[in-house]
N, C-alpha and C positions, 0 to 999 in steps of 0.2 A: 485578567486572563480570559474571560469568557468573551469578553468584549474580540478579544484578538484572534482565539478560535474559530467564531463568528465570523468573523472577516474573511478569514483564509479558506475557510467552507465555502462562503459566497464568491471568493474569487477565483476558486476551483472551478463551481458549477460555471461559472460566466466561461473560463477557461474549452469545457468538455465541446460545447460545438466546434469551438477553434479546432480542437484536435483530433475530432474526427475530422475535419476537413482535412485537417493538415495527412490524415492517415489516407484517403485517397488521392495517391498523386494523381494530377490530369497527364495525358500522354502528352510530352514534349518534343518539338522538332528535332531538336541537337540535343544530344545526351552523351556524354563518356560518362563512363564510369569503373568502376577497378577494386583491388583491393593492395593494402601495402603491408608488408611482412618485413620481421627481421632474418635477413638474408643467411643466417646460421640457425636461430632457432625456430623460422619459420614462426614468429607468435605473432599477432596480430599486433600491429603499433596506430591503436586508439591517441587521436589526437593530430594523428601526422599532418602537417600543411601542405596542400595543393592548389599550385597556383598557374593557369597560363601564361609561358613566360611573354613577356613585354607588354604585360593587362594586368589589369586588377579583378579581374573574375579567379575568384579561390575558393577555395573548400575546406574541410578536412575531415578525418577518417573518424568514421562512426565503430559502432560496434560492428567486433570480427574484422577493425584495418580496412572497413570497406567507405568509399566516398563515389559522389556521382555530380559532374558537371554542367552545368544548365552552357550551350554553347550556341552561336551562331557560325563558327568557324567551321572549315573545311578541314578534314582532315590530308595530311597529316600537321603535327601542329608539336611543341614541345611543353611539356609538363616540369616544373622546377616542385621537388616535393624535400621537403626537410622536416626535421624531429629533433628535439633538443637528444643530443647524446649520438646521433650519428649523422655521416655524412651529407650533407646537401646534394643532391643527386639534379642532374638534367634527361630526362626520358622524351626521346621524340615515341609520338603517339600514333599507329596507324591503324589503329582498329578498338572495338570498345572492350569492355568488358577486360583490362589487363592486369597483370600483377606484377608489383612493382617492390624490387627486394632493396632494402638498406643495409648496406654496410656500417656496423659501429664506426665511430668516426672519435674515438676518447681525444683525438690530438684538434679536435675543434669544438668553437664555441659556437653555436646558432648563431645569424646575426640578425638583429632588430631592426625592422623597418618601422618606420616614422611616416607621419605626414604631415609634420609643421610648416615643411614649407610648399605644401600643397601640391606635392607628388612624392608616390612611394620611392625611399629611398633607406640606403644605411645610416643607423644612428652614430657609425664611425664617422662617416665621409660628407655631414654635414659642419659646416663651420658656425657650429653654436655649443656653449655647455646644455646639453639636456640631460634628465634622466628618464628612463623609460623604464612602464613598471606595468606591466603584463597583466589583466583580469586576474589570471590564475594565481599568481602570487600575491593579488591585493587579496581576494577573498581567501586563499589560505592561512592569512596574516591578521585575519581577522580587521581591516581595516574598510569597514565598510562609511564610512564618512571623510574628508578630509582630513578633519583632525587627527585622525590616526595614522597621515599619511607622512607629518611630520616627522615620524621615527624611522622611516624609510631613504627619506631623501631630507638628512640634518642642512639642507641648505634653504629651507623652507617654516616658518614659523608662525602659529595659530595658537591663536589666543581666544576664550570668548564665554564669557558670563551668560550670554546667550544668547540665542540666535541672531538678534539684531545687532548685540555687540560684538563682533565678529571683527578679528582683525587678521586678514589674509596677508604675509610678507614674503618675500624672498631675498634672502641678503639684509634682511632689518628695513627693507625698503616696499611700500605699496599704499598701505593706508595706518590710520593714524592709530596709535596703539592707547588698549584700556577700552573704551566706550565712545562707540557709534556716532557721525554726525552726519545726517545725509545730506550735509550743503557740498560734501566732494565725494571725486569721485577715486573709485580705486585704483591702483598703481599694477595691480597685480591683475592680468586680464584671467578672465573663467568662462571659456568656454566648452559646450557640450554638444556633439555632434556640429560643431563649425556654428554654434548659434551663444551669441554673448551673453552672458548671465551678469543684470549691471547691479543687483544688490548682495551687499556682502554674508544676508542670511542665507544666498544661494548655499553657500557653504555647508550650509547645516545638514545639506539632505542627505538621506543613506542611497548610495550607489545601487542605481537598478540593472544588472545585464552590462556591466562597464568590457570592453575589451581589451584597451591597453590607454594608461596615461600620460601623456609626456609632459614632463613638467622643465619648462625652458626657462635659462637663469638671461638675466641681461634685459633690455629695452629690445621691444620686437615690433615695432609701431609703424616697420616698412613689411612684415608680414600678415600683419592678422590686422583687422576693422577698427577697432576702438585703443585710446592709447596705451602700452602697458610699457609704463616706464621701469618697471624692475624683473619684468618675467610674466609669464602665462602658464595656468594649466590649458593644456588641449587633449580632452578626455573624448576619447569614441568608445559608443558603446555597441554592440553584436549587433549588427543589420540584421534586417531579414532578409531568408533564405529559400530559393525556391526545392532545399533538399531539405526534408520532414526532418526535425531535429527537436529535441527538448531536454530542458535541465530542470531538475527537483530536488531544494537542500531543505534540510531541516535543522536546527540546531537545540540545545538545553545546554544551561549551565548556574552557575549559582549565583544568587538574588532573583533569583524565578526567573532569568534571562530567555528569551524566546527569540527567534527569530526563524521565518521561512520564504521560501526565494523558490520563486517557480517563470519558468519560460520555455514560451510553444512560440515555433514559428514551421514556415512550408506554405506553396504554393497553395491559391486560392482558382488560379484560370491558366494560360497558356503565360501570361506576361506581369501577374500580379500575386506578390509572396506577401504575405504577414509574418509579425514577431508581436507576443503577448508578456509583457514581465512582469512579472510584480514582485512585492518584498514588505515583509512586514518584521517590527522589529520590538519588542517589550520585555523590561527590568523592571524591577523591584527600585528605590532609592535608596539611593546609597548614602542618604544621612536620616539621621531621624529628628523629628519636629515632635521634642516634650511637649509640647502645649497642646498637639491636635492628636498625638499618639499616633501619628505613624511617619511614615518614609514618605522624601520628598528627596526632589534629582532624578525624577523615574526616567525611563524611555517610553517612550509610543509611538509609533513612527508606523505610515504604510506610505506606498510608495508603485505606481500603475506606472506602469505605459508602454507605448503600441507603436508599430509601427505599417508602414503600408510600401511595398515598393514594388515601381510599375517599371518595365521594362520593355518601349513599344519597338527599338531597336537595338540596336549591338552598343550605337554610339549615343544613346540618349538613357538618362537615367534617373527616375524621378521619387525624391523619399519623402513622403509625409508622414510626422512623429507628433505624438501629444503624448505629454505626463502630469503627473499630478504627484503631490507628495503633502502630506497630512500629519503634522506632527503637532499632540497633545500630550507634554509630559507634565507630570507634578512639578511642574516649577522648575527653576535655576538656583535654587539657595544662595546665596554668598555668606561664609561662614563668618563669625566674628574671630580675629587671628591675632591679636593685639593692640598696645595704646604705645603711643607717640607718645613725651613729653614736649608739648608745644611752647612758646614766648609767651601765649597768654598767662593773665592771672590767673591765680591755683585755682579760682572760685570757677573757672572755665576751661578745669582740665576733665576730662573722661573719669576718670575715679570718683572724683568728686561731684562731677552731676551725678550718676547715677548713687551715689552712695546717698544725696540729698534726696535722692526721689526713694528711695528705699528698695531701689531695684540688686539683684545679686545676678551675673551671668551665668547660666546653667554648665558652664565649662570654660574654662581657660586655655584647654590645649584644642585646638584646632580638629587635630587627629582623632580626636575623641567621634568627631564626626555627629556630632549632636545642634541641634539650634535650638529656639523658643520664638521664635520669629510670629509676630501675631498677625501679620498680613496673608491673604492667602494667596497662594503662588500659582499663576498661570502665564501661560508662554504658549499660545497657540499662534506655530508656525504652519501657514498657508501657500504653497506656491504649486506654479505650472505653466504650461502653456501650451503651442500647437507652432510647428515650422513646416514650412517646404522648401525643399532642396531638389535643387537640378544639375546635373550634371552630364552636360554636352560636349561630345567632341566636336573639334571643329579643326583641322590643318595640324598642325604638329603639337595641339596642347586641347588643355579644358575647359571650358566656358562653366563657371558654376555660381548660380543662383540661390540665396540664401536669404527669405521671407519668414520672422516669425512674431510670434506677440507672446508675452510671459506678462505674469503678475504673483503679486505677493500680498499676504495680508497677514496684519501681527496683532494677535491680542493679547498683549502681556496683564499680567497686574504682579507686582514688585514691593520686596519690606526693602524701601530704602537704607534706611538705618542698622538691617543686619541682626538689630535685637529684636528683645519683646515687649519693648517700652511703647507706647503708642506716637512716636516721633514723626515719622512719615507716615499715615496709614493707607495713602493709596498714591500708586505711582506706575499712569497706565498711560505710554505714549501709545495707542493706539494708530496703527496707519494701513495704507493701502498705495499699492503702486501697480501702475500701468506702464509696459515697454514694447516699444515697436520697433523692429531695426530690418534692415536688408543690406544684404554685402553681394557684389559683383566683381566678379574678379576670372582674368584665366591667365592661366598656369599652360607655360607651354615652352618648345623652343623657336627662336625667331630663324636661328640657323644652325649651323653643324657648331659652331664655338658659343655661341648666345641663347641663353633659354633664362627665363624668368616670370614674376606676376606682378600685374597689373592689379588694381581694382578700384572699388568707392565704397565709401559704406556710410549709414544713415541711424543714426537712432537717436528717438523721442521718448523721456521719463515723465509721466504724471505721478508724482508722490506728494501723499497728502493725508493729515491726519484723520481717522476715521469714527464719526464724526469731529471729534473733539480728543484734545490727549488732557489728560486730567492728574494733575498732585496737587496730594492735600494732607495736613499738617495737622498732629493729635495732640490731644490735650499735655503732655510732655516735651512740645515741643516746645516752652516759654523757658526752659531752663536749659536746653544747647541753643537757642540765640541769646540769653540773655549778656548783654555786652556790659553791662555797669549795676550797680548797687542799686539801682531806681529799685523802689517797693513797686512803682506800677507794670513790671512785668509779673508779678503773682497773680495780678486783676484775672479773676477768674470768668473762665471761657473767652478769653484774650485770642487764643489761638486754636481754639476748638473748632472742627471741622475748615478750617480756614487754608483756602488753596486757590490752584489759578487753574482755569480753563485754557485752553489752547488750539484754536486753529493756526494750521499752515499747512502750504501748498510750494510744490519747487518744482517748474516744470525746465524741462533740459532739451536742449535739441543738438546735436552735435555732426557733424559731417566732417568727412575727409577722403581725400586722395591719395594712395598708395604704391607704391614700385618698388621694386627688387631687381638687379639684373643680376646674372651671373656667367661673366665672362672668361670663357677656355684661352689666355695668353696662350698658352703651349699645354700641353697635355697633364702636367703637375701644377703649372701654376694659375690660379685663379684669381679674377678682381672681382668683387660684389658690392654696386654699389647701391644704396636704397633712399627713398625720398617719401617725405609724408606734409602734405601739407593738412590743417587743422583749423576747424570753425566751430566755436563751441560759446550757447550762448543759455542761460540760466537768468528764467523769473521767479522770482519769492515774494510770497507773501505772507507776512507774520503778525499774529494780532493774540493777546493772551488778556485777559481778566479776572483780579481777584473775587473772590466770591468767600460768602462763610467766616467764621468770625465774630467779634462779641460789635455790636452794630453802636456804632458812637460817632461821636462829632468832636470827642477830643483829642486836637490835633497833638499830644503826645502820644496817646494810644497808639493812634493812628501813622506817628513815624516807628513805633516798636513793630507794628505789621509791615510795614514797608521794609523793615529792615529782613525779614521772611520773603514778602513777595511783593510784587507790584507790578502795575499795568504796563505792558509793553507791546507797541505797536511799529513795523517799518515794512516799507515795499522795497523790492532792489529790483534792478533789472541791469545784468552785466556779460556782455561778451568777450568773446578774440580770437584772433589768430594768431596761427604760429608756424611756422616751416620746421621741420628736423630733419632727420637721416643720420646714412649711415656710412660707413669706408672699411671693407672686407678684404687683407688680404690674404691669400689661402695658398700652399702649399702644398701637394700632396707627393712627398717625396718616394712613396712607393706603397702598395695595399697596406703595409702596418704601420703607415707612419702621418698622418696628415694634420698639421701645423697650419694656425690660423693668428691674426689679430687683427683688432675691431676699435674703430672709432665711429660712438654713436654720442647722438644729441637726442633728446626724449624730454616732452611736454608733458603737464598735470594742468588741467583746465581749470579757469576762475574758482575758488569755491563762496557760499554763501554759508555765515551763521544761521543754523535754523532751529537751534536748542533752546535760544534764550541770549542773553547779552548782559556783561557784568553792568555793573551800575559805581559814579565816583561820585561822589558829595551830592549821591540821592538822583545823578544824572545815569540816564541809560549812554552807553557809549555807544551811538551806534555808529560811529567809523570803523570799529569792529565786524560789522556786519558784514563785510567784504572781504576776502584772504585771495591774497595774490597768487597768479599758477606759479608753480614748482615746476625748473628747469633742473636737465641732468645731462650733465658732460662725463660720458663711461666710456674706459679705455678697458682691453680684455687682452688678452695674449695666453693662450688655448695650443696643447698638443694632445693627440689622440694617436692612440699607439694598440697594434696586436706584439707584443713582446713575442710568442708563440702562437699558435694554430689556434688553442685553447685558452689565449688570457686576452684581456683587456685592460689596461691602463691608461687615463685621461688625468691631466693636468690642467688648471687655468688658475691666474691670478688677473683678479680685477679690482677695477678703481672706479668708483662714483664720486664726483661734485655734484652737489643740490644745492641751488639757489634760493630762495625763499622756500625753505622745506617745509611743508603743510603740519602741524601736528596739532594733537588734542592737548590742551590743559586745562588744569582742575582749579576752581575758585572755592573759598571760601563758602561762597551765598549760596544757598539752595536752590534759590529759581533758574541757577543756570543749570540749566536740567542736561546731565551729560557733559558738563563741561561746555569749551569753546572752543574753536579754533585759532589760532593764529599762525603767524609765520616766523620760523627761525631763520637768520640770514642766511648761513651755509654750513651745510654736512657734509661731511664725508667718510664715505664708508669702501673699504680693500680689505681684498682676503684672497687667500689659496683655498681652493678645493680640489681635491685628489677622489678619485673614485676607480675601479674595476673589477670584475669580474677573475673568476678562475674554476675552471671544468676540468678537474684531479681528471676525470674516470666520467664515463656512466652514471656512473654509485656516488659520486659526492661531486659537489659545487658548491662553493663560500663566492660571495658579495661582499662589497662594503665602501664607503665613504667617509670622508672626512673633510670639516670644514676651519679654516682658521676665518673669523672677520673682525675687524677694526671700526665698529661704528659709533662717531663721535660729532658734537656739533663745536664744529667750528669756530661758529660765532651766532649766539644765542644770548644778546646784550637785554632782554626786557622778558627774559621766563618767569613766569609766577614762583614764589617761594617753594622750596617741599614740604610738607607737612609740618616737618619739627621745626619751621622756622615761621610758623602760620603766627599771626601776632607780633613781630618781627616790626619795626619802626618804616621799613618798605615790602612793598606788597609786591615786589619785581625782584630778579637775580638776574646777574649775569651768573651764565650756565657753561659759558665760553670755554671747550675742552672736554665737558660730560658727556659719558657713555647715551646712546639713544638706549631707550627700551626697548626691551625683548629680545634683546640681540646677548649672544653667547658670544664669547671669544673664539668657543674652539665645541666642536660638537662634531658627532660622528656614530656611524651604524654602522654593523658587523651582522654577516647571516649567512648561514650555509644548511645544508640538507646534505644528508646521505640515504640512502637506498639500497633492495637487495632481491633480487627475487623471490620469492613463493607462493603458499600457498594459503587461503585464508576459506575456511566454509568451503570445502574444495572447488572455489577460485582463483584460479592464477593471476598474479599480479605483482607489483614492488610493495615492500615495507619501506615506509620511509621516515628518517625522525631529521625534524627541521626546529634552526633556534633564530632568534637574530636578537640584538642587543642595541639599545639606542642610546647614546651621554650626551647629557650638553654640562657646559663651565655655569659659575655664577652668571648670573644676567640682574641688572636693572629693572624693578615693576613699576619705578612712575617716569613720569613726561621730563621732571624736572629732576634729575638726580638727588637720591634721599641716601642717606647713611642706615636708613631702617628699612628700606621698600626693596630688600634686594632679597630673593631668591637663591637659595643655594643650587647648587650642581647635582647632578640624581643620576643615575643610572635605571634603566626598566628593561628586564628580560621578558622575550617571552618564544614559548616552545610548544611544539605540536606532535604527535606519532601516530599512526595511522597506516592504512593498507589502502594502495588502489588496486585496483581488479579490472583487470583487461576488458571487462563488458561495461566498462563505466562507474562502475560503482565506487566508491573511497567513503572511508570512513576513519573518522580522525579525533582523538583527544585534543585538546588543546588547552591551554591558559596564559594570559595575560597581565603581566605585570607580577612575572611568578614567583620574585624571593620578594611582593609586598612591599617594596618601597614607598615609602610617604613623603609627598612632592606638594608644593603651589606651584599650580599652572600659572595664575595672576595674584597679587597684593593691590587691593583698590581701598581709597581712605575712603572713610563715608563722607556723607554730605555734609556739612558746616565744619568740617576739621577740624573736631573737637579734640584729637591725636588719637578716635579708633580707627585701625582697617580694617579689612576684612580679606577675605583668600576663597580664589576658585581651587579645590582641592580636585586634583590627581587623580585615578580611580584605584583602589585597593585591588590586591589580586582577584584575579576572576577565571574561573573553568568552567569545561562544561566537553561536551561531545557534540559532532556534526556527522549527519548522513548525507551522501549527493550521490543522484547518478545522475547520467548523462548518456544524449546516446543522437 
C-alpha cells in the first residue's frame, strides 16, 4: 500500500507543472467556441460531442456545456454536435462564442464512428462484424485490462496463467491455447494507437486513457500491417488536446483493491498540446499460501504515458507517444484442482506418490482458494515503448506514417508442480524482446465512386532469453519420473538441484503489401476488393545444458536423468511467402438496412519450436522444430440493420477452414517446457452471432450479444494422448472431430442502465443504476480433447449505482462478479502427467466505490 501511495504522490507532483501550463492557455489564432444546453431545460449537457463537419478536428463540452475549437477555417463553417439521448444536430457557425440547444431525441440511437478502416465512419455502414466499446462504458465496467473485456463482447476469448501465457482469440481462433510458445505468431492483431503490439503479454496491461475499442471479428490482413487471421483489437486512446482538460478517479474496494487514474492535457505554444496519464492499480491476493502465510495472485500494476501533438498546419499532423507499464504482483498461483486416473502403473498414479513421500494436500476443493506451493512466485511484467505518427493530407485522402520501437521484459519464477513437494523448484523462462515496425499507408478517394488504402508495413522481433531461462528439479522429483521398480531411482541426491540452462534467441522480420478498394457500382451497392502480399522469415537459435545432479559415470544413473532432462541443441533458419485477400460484396439497401458477404484467404507465418523438443528412444526429434503456416479460407455473410430510430440489430454467420492449424500440445517429459507446437491438419470453426443495441428513453438503454460457434478439428490424426490416457500403449490419438479448446458453444452478454434526474450534495445531475451479465456453455481446457479437462458453464453479474453531476463529478458503487460465482478460467495438467491438474480460478465477488471528475 505505501509502495503505491508513493507512487501516485510522485506522479502527481511530476503531473503539477504540466498543469499549470495547461491552466494558461497561449492566445490562439482561430478559436470557436460556445456553450450546449438542453433546449427545454436549459442544463448544461457536459460531455456533448463537437465536431467540424467533414474534419476530424472535435471537441466536447467541458463544465457548464461549454467547448472551444482550436481552428484554421474561416468562418462560416458547420458544427455536427451530438449527445447520447438527443438529437444529432448540424449548426452552421458564423460567429464565436455560441449556444447551441438539443432537442431530446428518445426515437434515436447516437451513432458510433470507427476508424478501422482508417477514415472516420459508421459502425453500421461498414461491411465488417465489429464491436465498438466506448472508454466510458470500459471504465464504468470496471474493465480495465483485456481480460475483462471478454464479458463484454462473448465473441472474444482470454485465457492466461500469466502474463506470458496469454492466449488472445476470437471465434476460438488466433494463438495457441494453455501456455505460450514464442516460435509464432499471433492470429489475433493488437494494436494501440495504429502501432502493433507483437507479444501476447501486451495483453496484460491495465488501459491508460483508452477512448473507444473496436474489436473486429473475421481476417483483416487487407486492412491493418501485420497478419490478423481471426480479428484485431484497434484500441485509441484520448489524444492530446489543445483545450485545457483533465480527469481524476480514485477507486477502494475489498481485498485492499486500489486503484487511481489521473490525466492532464492542453496546449503548451501556438501548435503544440500535451496529454499526461497515468494509472496505478493494487490488490490484496486472492489465494492464500499456508506455507509463507500470506496472499498470493496480488495486483500491482502502474501504468505512464504521454503524449505530444504538433500541429504546424491545418493539413499536417504529428503525435509522438511513449508508455511504460510496470507490473509486479505476487505471483500467478495455479491452484491444485484434481487427479486424473492415468494407464500408468498404480505405483505412478498421483495418490500414490505423494502418499509415498508422506506428503498430504493442504486442500482438495480448489475453491477453498488456499495453496502450499513452496516456490516463490514472481511475474514481473515489463513493457513500453515510444511511436511517431503523421498524419498528412494530401488530394482527396491521408498519407499517415507509423514509426515505433516497443519492448518487453519478463522475470517470472514459477512452482511448476502446483504443490509443496520440492518437484520443480525453479522455473524461470526469463526473456526480453526488442520490436521495431513502421506502416505507410493512405487512405483516401481516387474518385467520386473509388476511395480506398494502400500501404506497407515492416517489423523486426529480437526475442531472447535473459540471460539464461533456468528449471530445476527437487529432491522429490525421483518419484514422479520414476518409470519402473529399479531401487536405483532412490540413489540419493539423484535428482537434487538437477536442471537445464537455456539460451535462445528468434529473431523475426516480416514485410508486406496491402490494399483495399471500395468501389460505388451504384449508390447501394458496393464491391471491396483487398490484396496482401506477405514475407516473413524467422532465425532460432536453441542451445540448453543440464547442470546439477548427483555427478557419476554410471551410465544407468545417467539414463534415469536423461529421462528428466537432457542436452538440447538446433539452429533453424526459415522463411515464405504468401498472397491472400479478400472479395466484399455490400449492399446498402437503405440507412437501416446494409447487407454484406465476404470471401477472404488469411496467412499465419512459419512458426519455430523454441520451448524444448520431445525426445523418442532417447532421440531429440528435431523435425519437430519447424511448424508449418496456418492457412484460413472464411466465408461471412453479415446484415446490419436500424429496425427503428433508436435500435440496432446485426446478424452474421461465419465459416473458417484452417489448414495445418498451429496448436500447442502437452508431453509427458518435463523438459519440454511449455509444451510444443505442432500442426493439426484442418479446423473448422462457424457460428452465428447476433448483437444490438436499444435506447427505451433517455432514462434507460440495454445492450447485448450472443454468440453460437462450432469449433472442431477436422482431422487431427497424430494429437498426443489426453492426460487419462498418458501411459497408453501409443503416445499419439487421432482427435479427428474433437472440440478445439476454449471455445463455448454458445456465449453471450446482456447490460443495460437506467437513469433519472436530481439532486445529489446540492448538485444537479442523473442517478444511474447499471448491470450487465456475461454466460458462456461448457468448453474444453486441453489441446487434446479429455473427458476430465472440461470446464463447466458460469454465469457472472456485475452492477454499479452512482450519481453524475453536471460539473463532472460521478461517483459510483460497484461490484463484480456479485452473486460470487466460482469459475476455472483454465484446467492445465502439471508437468510429467502423473493424472494432477491444476486450475486458474475466477475472481470471487469483489466491490468497492469510485470518485471521478472530469472537466
Amino acid at each position: 500500500m505505501r509502495h503505491f501511495l508513493v507512487t501516485v504522490l510522485q506522479i502527481s507532483i511530476l503531473l503539477l507543472p504540466f498543469w499549470s501550463a495547461a491552466q494558461n492557455t497561449p492566445i490562439i489564432n482561430a478559436t470557436v467556441s460556445g456553450r450546449i444546453i438542453d433546449a427545454r431545460t436549459e442544463r448544461p449537457l457536459i460531455g456533448a460531442a463537437v465536431v467540424i463537419k467533414g474534419t476530424t478536428n472535435g471537441s466536447s463540452a467541458k463544465e457548464d456545456g461549454r467547448f472551444t475549437l482550436l481552428t484554421g477555417q474561416k468562418l462560416p463553417f458547420t458544427l455536427t454536435v451530438s449527445f447520447v439521448g438527443y438529437k444529432t444536430t448540424d449548426v452552421v457557425i458564423n460567429e464565436n462564442n455560441v449556444e447551441i440547444r438539443l432537442e431530446e431525441g428518445t426515437n434515436e440511437l447516437a451513432d458510433v464512428v470507427i476508424t478501422s478502416r482508417r477514415r472516420q465512419e459508421s459502425a453500421q455502414n461498414v461491411p465488417i462484424p465489429i464491436s465498438v466499446l466506448r472508454g466510458a462504458l470500459v471504465e464504468d465496467a470496471g474493465a480495465f485490462n483485456v481480460n475483462r473485456l471478454k464479458e463484454l463482447v462473448p465473441s472474444v476469448q482470454l485465457y492466461s496463467s500469466n502474463a506470458r501465457n496469454t492466449t488472445l482469440n476470437i471465434r476460438g481462433l488466433g494463438s495457441t491455447f494453455g501456455l505460450t510458445n514464442d516460435g509464432i505468431d499471433p492470429g489475433v492483431g493488437f494494436y494501440v494507437d495504429g502501432v502493433y503490439y507483437a507479444r501476447p503479454a501486451a495483453t496484460a496491461l491495465d488501459f491508460v486513457d483508452i477512448d473507444q475499442i473496436e474489436v473486429l471479428r473475421g481476417p483483416q490482413g487487407t486492412l491493418f500491417g501485420k497478419n490478423t487471421t481471426a480479428g484485431a483489437f484497434n484500441i485509441t486512446t484520448r489524444p492530446a488536446s489543445f483545450q485545457p482538460g483533465a480527469t481524476f478517479e480514485v477507486s477502494y474496494g475489498n481485498y485492499n483493491y486500489m486503484q487511481a487514474k489521473a490525466s492532464v492535457t492542453g496546449p503548451l505554444t501556438r501548435n503544440l498540446a500535451a496529454r499526461v496519464s497515468f494509472s496505478g492499480t493494487q490488490r490484496n491476493g486472492l489465494i492464500y499460501n499456508v506455507r509463507t502465510q500470506q496472499p498470493v495472485n496480488s495486483l500491482n500494476n502502474l501504468g505512464v504515458r504521454g503524449q505530444l501533438l504538433y500541429t504546424p498546419s491545418d493539413n499536417v499532423k504529428l503525435t509522438l507517444a511513449g508508455d511504460m507499464s510496470d507490473q509486479k504482483p505476487l505471483g500467478y498461483a495455479v491452484i491444485y484442482a484434481g487427479v486424473v486416473p492415468t494407464q500408468r502403473p498404480a505405483y505412478r498414479q498421483f495418490n500414490t506418490i505423494i502418499a509415498d513421500l508422506g506428503y498430504k494436500l493442504p486442500s482438495t476443493n480448489p475453491f477453498d482458494r488456499i495453496t502450499d506451493q513452496d516456490t516463490p512466485s514472481r511475474a514481473n511484467n515489463t513493457l513500453g515503448g515510444v511511436s511517431l505518427n503523421a498524419d498528412i493530407k494530401l488530394g482527396g485522402g491521408t498519407l499517415t506514417s507509423t514509426s515505433a520501437w516497443r519492448y518487453w521484459k519478463w522475470d517470472p519464477l514459477n512452482d511448476r508442480d502446483y504443490i509443496g513437494l520440492p518437484v520443480f523448484t525453479i522455473s524461470a523462462g526469463n526473456s526480453k524482446h526488442d520490436q521495431y515496425s513502421q506502416e505507410i499507408r493512405y487512405a483516401g478517394n481516387v474518385s467520386s465512386r473509388v476511395s480506398g488504402v494502400v500501404g506497407a508495413f515492416y517489423l523486426y522481433q529480437d526475442l531472447q532469453s535473459d540471460p539464461v531461462q533456468t528449471e530445476e528439479a527437487g529432491s522429490a522429483q525421483w518419484r514422479f519420473a520414476q518409470s519402473s521398480t529399479s531401487a536405483l531411482w532412490k540413489t540419493p541426491g539423484l535428482f537434487d538441484n538437477f536442471g537445464i540452462r537455456t539460451t535462445n534467441r528468434i529473431r523475426s522480420t516480416s514485410a508486406a503489401l496491402f490494399a483495399q478498394a471500395d468501389w460505388a457500382i451504384t449508390d447501394k451497392l458496393h464491391f471491396l476488393p483487398g490484396l496482401r502480399y506477405n514475407y516473413d522469415r524467422k532465425i532460432a537459435n536453441y542451445k540448453r545444458e543440464t547442470y546439477g545432479g548427483l555427478q557419476t559415470t554410471d551410465a544407468a544413473l545417467i539414463a534415469l536423468k536423461n529421462a528428466v532432462y537432457t542436452n538440447q541443441a538446433f539452429d533453424a533458419d526459415v522463411d515464405e511467402t504468401n498472397l491472400s485477400g479478400q472479395l466484399t460484396l455490400q449492399y446498402k439497401a437503405s440507412d437501416r438496412l446494409n447487407a454484406f458477404a465476404t470471401y477472404s484467404t488469411a496467412y499465419k507465418p512459419i512458426g519455430i519450436n523454441i520451448g524444448g523438443l520431445p525426445t523418442a528412444n532417447g532421440q531429440v526429434l528435431t523435425d519437430l522444430a519447424r511448424v508449418n503456416p496456418e492457412f484460413v479460407t472464411h466465408y461471412e455473410v453479415g446484415i446490419k440493420t436500424k429496425p427503428t430510430p433508436n435500435s440496432v440489430l446485426n446478424l452474421v454467420v461465419h465459416n473458417s477452414d484452417i489448414k495445418d492449424y498451429q496448436t500447442q500440445v502437452q508431453t509427458p517429459e518435463p523438459g519440454v517446457n511449455r509444451g510444443y507446437l505442432a500442426n493439426a491438419e484442418k479446423v473448422r470453426v462457424w457460428g452465428v452471432e447476433l448483437d444490438g443495441n436499444l435506447r427505451v428513453s433517455n432514462a434507460f438503454s440495454v445492450y447485448g450479444a450472443l454468440a453460437y460457434t462450432d469449433a472442431k478439428y477436422v482431422s487431427f490424426k497424430n494429437a498426443p494422448v489426453p492426460l487419462e490416457e498418458t501411459g497408453a500403449a501409443q503416445a499419439f490419438k487421432d482427435v479427428s472431430g474433437g472440440a478445439l479448446p476454449g471455445v463455448s458453444k454458445w456465449a453471450g452478454s446482456l447490460g443495460g442502465e437506467v437513469s433519472g434526474s436530481g439532486k445529489f450534495l446540492s448538485q444537479e445531475g442523473r442517478y444511474f443504476f447499471a448491470a450487465d451479465a456475461y454466460f458462456r456453455s461448457s468448453f474444453s481446457s486441453s489441446p487434446s480433447p479429455s473427458q476430465y479437462l472440461n470446464i463447466d458453464g458460469y454465469t457472472l453479474v456485475n452492477a454499479r449505482v452512482g450519481f453524475r453531476a453536471s460539473n463532472g463529478t460521478s461517483v459510483f458503487l460497484w461490484s463484480r462478479n456479485l452473486l460470487n460465482q466460482n469459475y476455472f478460467e483454465q484446467l492445465l495438467p502439471a508437468p510429467g502427467n502423473a493424472g494432477q491438474y491444476g486450475a486458474v480460478l475466477g475472481d470471487p465477488r469483489t466491490y468497492g466505490i469510485t470518485l471521478r471528475y472530469s472537466f
